[in-house]
N, C-alpha and C positions, 0 to 999 in steps of 0.2 A: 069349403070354409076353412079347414083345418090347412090346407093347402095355403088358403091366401095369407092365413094366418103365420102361417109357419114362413112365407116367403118374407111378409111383413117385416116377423124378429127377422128374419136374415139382413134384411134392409138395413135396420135398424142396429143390428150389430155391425155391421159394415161400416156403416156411420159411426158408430161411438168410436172403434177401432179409428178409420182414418183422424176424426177429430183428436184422439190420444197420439197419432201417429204427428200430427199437423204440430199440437202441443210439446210433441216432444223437440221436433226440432227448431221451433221457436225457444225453446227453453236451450237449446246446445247455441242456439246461435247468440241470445243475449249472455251465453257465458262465455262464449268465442269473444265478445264484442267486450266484454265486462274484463277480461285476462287482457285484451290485447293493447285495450286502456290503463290497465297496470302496468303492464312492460313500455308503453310508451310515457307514462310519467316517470316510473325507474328512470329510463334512458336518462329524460328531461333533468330529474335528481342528481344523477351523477354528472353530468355534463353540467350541471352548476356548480356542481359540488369541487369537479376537476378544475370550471374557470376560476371559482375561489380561491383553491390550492394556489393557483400557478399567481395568482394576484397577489397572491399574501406569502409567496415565495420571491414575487419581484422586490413588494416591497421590503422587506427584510433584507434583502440585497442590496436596495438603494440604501434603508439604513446601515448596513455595515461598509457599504463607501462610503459614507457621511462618517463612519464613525473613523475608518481609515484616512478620511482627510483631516479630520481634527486633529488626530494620533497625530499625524505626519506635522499640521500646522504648529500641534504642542512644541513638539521633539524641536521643530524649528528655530520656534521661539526661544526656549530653552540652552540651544547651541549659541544662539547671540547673546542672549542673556552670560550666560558665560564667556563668549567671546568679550563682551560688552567689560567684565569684572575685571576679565588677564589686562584687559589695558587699562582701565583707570589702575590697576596694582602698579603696570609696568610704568604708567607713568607718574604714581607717588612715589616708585624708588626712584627713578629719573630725578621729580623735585627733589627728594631728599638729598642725592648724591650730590644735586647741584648747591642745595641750599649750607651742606656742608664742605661742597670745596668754597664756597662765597665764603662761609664762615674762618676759613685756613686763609684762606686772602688777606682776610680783616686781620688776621692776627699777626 
């Protein structure tokens, strides 16, 4: 009896042991599985993170050609505008001159 006894616990400790053994690596592998779920969201985080960047790098870009054609369209405008001025000038001294050789005429 002491015999079956004693083979018993050995049973029985054999048992506990594998089931702690079984436990443990059910416990490494939902941690394998739990890390490897991290790193693949990280990944997912920054590859959004990066298309963002580069979105919000385009558009900043489009708005500085937007603001570059404005600039260009101002200065544009601005050159006629001034062009526009020298010739009404040049042509009130034109009338003038004329309207004063008419007047040396008359006299």
């Amino acid at each position: 009896r002491a015999s079956e006894a004693a083979t018993a616990f050995l049973r029985a400790s054999e048992a506990a042991t594998a089931l702690r053994a079984s436990e443990a690596v059910t416990a490494l592998r939902a941690s394998e599985a739990a890390t490897a779920l991290r790193a693949s969201e990280a990944r997912e985080a920054a590859t959004a993170l990066r298309a963002s960047e580069v979105a919000t790098a385009f558009r900043a870009s489009e708005a500085a050609a937007e603001l570059r054609a404005l600039e260009a369209a101002t200065a544009l405008r601005a050159s006629e505008a001034r062009e526009a001025a020298t010739a009404l000038r040049a042509s009130e001294v034109a009338t003038a001159f004329r309207a004063s050789e008419a007047a040396a005429e008359l006299r």
